[in-house]
NUDOTI-632515 format. One line per 5 residues: their letters; for each residue x, y, z of N, C-alpha, C. Coordinates in Angstrom, 3 decimals. Each point is the difference from the previous one (the first is absolute). Last residue first. Example, Ala and Ser with C-alpha at 12.3 -4.5 7.8 and 13.67 -1.06 7.14 Angstrom:
% NUDOTI-632515
sa> 12.850,-2.250,7.080,0.820,1.190,0.060,-0.770,1.090,0.730 | 0.290,-5.720,-0.070,-0.890,1.190,0.000,0.900,1.200,0.000
//
This chain:
% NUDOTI-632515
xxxxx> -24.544,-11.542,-28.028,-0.381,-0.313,-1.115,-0.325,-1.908,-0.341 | 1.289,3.472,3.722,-1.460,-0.139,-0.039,-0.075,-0.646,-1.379 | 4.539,1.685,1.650,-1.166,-0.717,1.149,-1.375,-0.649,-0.536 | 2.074,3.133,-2.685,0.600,-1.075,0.164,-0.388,-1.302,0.407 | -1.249,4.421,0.748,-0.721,-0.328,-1.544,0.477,-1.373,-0.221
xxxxx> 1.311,2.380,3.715,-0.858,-0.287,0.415,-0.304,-0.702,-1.544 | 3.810,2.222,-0.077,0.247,-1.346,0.837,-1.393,-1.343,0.492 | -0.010,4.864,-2.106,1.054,-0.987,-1.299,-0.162,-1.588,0.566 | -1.588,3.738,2.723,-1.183,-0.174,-1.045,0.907,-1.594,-0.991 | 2.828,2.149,3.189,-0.743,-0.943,0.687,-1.374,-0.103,-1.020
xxxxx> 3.409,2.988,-1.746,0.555,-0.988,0.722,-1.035,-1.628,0.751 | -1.243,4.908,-0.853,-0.026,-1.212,-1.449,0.797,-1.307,0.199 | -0.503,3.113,3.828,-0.988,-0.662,-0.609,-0.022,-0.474,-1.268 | 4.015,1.669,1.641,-0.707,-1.040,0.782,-1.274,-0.679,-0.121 | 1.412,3.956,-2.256,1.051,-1.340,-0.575,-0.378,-0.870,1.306
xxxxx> -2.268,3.792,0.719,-0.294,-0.247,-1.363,0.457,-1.471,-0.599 | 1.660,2.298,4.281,-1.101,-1.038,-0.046,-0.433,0.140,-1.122 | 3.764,2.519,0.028,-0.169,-1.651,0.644,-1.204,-0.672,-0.214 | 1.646,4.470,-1.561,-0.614,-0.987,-0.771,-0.126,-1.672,0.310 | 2.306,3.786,1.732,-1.189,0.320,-0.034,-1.017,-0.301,-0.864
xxxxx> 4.873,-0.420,1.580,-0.945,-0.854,0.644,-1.365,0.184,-0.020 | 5.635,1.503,-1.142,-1.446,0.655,-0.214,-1.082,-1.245,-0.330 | 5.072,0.192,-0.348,-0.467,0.930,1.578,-1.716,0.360,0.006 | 3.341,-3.008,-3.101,-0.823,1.707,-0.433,-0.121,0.476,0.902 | 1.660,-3.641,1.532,0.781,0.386,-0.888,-0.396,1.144,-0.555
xxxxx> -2.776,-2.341,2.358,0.659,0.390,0.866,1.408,0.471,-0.644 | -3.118,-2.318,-2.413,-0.788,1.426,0.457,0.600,0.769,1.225 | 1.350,-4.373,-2.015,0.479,1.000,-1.137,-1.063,1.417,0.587 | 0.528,-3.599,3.044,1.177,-0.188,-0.411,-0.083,1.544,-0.737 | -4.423,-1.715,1.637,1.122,0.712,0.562,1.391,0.412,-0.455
xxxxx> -2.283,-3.104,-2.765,-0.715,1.337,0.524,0.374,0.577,0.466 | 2.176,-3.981,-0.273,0.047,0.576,-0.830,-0.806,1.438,-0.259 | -0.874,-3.193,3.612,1.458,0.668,0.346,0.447,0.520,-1.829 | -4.034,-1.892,0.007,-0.431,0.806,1.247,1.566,0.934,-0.094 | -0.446,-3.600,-2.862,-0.605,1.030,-0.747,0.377,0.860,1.031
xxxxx> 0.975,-3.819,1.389,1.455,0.456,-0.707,-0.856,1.083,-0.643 | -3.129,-1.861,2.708,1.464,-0.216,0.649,0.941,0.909,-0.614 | -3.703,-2.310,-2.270,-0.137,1.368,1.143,1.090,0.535,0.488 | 0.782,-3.593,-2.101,-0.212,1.038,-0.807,-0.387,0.834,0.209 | 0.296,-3.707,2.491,1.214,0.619,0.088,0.087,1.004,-1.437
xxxxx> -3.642,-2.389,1.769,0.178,1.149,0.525,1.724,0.631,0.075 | -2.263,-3.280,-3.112,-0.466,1.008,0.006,0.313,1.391,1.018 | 1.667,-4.573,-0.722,0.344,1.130,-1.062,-0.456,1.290,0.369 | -1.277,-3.071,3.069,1.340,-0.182,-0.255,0.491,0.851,-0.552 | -4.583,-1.713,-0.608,0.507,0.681,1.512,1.283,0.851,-0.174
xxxxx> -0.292,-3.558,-3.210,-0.331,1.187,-0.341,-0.542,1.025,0.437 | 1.583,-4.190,1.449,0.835,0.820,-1.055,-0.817,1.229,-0.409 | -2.660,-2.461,2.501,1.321,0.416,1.329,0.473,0.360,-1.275 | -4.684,0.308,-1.764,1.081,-0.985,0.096,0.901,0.530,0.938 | -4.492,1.737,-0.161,1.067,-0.003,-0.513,0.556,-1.302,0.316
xxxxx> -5.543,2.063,-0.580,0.932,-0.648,0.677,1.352,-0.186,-0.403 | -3.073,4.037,-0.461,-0.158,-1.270,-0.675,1.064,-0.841,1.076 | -2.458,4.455,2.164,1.079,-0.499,-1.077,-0.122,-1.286,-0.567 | -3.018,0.932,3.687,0.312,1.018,-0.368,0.726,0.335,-1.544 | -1.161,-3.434,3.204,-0.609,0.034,-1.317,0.095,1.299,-0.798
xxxxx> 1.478,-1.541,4.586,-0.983,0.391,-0.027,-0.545,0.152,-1.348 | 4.145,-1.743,0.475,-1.122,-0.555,0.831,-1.378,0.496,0.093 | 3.894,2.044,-2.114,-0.867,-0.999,-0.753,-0.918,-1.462,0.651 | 2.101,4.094,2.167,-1.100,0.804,-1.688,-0.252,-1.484,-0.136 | 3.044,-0.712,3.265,-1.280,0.448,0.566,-0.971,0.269,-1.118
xxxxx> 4.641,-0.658,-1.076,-1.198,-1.469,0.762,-0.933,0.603,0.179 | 2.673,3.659,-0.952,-0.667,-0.671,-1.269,-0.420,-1.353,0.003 | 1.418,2.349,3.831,-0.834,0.902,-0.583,-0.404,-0.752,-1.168 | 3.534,-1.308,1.909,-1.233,-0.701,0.760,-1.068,0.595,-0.358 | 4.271,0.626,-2.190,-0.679,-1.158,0.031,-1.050,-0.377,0.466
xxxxx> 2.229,4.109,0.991,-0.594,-0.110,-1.549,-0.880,-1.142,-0.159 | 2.513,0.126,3.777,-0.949,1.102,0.001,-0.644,-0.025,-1.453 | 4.033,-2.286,0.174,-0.778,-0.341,0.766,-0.986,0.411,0.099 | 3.232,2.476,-2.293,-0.508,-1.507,-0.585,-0.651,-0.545,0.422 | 1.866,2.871,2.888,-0.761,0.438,-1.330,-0.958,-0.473,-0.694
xxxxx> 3.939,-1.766,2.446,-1.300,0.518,1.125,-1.362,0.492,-1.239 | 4.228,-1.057,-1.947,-0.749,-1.163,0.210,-1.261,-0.057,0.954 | 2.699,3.781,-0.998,-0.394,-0.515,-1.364,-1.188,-1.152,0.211 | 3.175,1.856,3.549,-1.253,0.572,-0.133,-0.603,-0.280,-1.148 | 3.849,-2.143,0.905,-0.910,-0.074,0.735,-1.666,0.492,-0.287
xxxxx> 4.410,1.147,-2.897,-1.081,-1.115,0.510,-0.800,-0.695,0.806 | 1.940,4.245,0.537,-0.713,0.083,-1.033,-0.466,-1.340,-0.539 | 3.128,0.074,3.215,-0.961,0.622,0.305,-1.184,-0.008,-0.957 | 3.803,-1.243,-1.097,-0.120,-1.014,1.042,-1.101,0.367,0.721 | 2.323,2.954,-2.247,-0.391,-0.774,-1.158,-1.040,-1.620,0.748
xxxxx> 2.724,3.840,2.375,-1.470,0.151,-0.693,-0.493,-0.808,-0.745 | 3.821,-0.963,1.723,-1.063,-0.108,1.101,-0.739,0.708,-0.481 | 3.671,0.383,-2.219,-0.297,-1.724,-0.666,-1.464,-0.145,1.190 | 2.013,4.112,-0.622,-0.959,-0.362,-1.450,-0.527,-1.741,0.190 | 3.198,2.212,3.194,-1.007,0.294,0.416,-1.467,-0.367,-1.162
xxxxx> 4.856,-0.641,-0.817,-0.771,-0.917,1.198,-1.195,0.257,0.256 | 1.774,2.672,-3.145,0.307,-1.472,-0.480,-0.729,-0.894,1.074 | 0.884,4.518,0.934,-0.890,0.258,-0.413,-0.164,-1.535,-0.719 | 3.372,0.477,2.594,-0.870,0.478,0.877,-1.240,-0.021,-0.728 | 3.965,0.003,-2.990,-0.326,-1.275,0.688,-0.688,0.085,1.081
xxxxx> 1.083,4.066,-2.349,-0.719,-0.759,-0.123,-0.468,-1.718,0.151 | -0.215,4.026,3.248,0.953,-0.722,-1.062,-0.231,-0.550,-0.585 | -3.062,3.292,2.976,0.378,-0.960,0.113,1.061,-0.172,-1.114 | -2.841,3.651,1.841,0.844,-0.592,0.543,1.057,-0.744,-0.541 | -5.100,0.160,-0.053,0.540,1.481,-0.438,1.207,-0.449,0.844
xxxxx> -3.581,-3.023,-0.877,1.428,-0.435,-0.381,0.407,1.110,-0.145 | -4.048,0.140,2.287,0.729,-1.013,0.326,1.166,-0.346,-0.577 | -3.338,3.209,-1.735,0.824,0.819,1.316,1.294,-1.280,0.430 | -3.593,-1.687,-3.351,1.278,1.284,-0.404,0.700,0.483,1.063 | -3.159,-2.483,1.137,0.670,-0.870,-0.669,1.431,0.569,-0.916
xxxxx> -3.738,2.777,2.247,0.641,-0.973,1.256,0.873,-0.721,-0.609 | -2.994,2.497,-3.468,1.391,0.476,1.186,0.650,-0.397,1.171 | -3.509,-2.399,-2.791,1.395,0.286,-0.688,0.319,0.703,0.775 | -4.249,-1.927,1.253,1.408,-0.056,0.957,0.916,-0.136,-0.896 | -4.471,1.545,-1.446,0.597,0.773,1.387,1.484,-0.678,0.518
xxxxx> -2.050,-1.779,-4.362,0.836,1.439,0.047,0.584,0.705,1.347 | -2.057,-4.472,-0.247,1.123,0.429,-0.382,0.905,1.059,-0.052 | -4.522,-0.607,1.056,0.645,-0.206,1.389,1.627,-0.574,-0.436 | -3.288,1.104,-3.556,-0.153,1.343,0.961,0.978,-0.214,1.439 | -0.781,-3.516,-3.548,0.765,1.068,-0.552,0.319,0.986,0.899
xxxxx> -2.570,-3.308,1.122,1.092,-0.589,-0.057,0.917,1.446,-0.361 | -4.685,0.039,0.695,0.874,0.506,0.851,1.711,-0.973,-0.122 | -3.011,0.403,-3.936,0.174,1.303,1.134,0.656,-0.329,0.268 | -1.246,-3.981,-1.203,1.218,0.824,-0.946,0.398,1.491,0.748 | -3.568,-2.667,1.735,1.389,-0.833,0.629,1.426,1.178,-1.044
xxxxx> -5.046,0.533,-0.159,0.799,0.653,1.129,1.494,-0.563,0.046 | -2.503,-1.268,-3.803,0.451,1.039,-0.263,0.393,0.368,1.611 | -1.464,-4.129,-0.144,1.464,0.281,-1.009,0.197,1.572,-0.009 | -3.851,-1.350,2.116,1.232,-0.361,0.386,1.106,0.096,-0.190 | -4.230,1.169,-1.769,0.452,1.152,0.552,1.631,-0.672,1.245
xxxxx> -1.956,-2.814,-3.353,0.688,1.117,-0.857,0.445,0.798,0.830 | -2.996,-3.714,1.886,1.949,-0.025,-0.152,0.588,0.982,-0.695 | -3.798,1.328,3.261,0.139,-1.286,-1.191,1.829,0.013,-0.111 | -1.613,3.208,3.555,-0.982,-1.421,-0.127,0.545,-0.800,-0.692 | 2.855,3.085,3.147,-0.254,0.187,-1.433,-1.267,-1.124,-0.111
xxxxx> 2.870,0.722,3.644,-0.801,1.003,-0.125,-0.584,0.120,-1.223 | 3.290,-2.701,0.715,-1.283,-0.793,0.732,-1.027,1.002,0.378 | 4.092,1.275,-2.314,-0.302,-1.376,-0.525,-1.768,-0.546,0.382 | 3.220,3.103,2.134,-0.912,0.677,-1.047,-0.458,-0.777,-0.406 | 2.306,-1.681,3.167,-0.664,0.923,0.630,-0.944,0.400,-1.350
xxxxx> 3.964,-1.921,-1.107,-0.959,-0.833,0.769,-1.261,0.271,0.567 | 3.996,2.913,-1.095,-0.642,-1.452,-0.983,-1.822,-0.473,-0.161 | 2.959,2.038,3.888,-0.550,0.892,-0.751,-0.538,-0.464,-1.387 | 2.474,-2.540,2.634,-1.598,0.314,0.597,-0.769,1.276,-0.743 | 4.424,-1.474,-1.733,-0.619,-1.177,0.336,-1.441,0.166,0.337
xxxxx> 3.615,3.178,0.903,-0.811,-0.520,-1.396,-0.622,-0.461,-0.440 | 1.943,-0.142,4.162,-1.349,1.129,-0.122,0.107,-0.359,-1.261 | 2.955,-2.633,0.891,-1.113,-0.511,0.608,-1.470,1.394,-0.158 | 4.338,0.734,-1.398,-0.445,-1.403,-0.496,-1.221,-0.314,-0.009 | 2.534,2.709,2.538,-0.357,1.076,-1.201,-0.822,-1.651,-0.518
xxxxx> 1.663,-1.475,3.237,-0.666,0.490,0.871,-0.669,1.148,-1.148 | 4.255,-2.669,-0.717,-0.995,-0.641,0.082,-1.520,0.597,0.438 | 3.594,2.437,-0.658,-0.172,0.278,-0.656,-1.362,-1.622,-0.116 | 2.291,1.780,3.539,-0.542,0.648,-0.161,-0.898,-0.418,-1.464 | 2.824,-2.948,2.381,-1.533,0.499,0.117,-0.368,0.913,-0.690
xxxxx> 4.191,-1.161,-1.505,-1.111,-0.945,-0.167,-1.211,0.466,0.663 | 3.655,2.775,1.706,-0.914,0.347,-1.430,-0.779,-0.839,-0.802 | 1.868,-1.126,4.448,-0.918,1.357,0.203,-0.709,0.101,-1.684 | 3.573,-3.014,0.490,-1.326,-0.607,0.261,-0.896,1.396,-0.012 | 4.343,1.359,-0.513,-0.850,-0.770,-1.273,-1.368,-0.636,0.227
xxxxx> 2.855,1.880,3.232,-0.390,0.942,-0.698,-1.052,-0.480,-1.370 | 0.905,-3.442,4.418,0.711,1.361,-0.596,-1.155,0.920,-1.197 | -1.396,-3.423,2.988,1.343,-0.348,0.458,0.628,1.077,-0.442 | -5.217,0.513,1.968,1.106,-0.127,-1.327,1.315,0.080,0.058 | -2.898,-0.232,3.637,-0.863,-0.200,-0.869,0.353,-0.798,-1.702
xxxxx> 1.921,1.347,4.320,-0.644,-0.520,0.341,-0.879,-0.770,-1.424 | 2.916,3.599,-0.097,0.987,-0.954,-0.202,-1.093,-1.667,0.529 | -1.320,4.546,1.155,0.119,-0.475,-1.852,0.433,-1.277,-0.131 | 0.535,1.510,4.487,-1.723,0.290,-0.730,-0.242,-0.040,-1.415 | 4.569,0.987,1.646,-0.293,-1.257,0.227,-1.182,-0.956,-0.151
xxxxx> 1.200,4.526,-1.092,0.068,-1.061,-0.929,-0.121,-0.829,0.656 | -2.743,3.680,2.213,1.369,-0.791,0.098,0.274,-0.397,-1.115 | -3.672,3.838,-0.377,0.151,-1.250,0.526,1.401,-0.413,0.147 | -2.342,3.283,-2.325,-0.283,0.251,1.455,0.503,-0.681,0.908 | -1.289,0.647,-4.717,-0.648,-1.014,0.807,0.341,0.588,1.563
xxxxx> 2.635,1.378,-3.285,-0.851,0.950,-0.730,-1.129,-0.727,1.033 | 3.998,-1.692,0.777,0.290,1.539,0.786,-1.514,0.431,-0.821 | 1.135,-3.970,-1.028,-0.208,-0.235,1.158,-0.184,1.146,0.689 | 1.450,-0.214,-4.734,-1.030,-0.760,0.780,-1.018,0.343,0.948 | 4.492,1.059,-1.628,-1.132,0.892,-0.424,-1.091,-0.521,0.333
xxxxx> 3.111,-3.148,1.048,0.376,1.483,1.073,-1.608,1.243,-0.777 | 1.341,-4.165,-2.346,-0.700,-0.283,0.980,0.242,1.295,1.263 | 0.803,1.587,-5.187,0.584,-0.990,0.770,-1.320,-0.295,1.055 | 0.458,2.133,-5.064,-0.894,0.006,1.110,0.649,-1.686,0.770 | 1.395,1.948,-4.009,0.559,0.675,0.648,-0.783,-0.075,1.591
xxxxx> -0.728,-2.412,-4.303,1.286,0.105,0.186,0.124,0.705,1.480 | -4.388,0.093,-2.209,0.550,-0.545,0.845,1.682,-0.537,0.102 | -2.820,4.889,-0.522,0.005,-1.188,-0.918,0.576,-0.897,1.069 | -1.332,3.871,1.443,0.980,0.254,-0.122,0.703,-1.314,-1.459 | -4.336,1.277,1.990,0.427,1.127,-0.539,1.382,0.202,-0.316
xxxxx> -3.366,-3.797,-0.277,-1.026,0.668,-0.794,1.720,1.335,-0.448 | 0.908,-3.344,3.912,0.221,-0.227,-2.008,-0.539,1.337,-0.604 | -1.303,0.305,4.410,1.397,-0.234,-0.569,0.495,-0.105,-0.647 | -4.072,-0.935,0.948,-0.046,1.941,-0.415,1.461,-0.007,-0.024 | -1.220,-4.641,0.506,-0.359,0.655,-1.086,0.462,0.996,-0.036
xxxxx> 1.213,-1.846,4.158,1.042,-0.046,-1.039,-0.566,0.368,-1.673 | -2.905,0.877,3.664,1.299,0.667,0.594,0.937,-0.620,-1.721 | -3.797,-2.740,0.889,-0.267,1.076,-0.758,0.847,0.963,-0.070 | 0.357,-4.167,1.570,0.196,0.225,-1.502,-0.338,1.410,-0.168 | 0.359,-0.606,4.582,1.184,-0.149,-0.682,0.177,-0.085,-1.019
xxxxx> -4.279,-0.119,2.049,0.794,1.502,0.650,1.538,0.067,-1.248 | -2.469,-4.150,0.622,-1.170,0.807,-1.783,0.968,1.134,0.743 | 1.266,-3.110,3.194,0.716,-0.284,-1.794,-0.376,1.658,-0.912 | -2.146,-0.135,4.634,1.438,0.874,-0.241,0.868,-0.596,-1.255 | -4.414,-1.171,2.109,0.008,1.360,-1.173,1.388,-0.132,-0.040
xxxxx> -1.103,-3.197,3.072,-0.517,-0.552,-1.012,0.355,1.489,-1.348 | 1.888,0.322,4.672,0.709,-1.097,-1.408,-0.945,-0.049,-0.665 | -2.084,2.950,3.116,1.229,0.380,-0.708,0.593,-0.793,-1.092 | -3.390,-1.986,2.786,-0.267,0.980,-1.636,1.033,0.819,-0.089 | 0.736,-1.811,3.707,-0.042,-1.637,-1.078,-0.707,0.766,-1.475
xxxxx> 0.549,2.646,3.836,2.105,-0.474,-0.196,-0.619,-0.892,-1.481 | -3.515,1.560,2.554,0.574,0.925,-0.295,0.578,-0.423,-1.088 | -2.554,-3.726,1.219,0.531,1.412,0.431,0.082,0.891,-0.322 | -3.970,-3.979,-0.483,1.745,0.347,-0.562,0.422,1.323,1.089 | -3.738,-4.190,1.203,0.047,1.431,-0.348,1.430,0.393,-0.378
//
């Protein structure tokens, strides 16, 4: 039987990413020490320090942990969907939609900074962003094994697996890109569904 004390440690990381999110979200992160921390938690640093050596590890989690909901959120729609079109098309949604929600966290995060602050910090997004490319990529892949296991789709080649979803891929973040520039998204799913009609016609030929 656990304790008290022993579900305390188990919540108290998810206590500390989250304290240092609304942190970022208000002060960006330059300015958020292990003291802001610990005082928004409640807690010792030393109770941090348990966890995370410094300031930086804190923000790898955090941002490993944005990662990871993405990810499920992905994922989640994906398998709420039957066929593969309605696959592709949840995956574009919510790619786009769980983008947009975390531009102001990403924006708030370099309010602050220099521009060599902003150099370093480009090189751990970038490091980020591949990751998640390849998570992606993944999810895609299995969705389109699956269509052509089930006969769903014609059968592919790995090259041309390959191509294909990195055209998803680069269409998806090009969508967003120029409708987040107009500021105006009200023609998403239109361009998502021709998007995935384009992809499905493909598929099937």
């Amino acid at each position: 039987m656990s304790s008290a004390t022993d579900t305390e440690v188990d919540i108290l990381p998810g206590q500390i990413l989250q304290a240092a999110l609304q942190l970022y979200l208000k002060h960006g992160l330059k300015k958020v020490t292990m003291d802001d921390v610990s005082r928004v938690i409640g807690k010792s640093r030393s109770s941090i320090y348990y966890y995370y050596k410094n300031r930086d590890e804190i923000f790898e989690a955090v941002m490993d942990a944005l990662l990871a909901e993405v990810l499920h959120e992905m994922e989640t729609a994906m398998e709420e969907a039957g066929t593969i079109a309605g696959k592709i098309r949840a995956f574009c949604l919510a790619k786009i939609r769980t983008s947009e929600e975390k531009k102001p966290l990403f924006t708030a995060i370099e309010a602050g900074m220099n521009v060599e602050e902003k150099s370093n910090h480009a090189k751990i997004m970038i490091g980020l962003h591949q990751r998640l490319m390849k998570a992606e990529a993944a999810l895609l892949k299995q969705a389109l094994s699956a269509a052509v296991k089930s006969r769903e789709v014609r059968a592919l080649k790995p090259k041309e697996q390959e191509t294909l979803i990195f055209i998803l891929l680069s269409s998806i973040r090009g969508i967003k890109r120029e409708m987040a520039y107009e500021n105006d998204f009200s023609k998403l799913h239109t361009t998502v569904d021709t998007l995935t009609a384009v992809t499905l016609k493909w598929l099937k030929e």
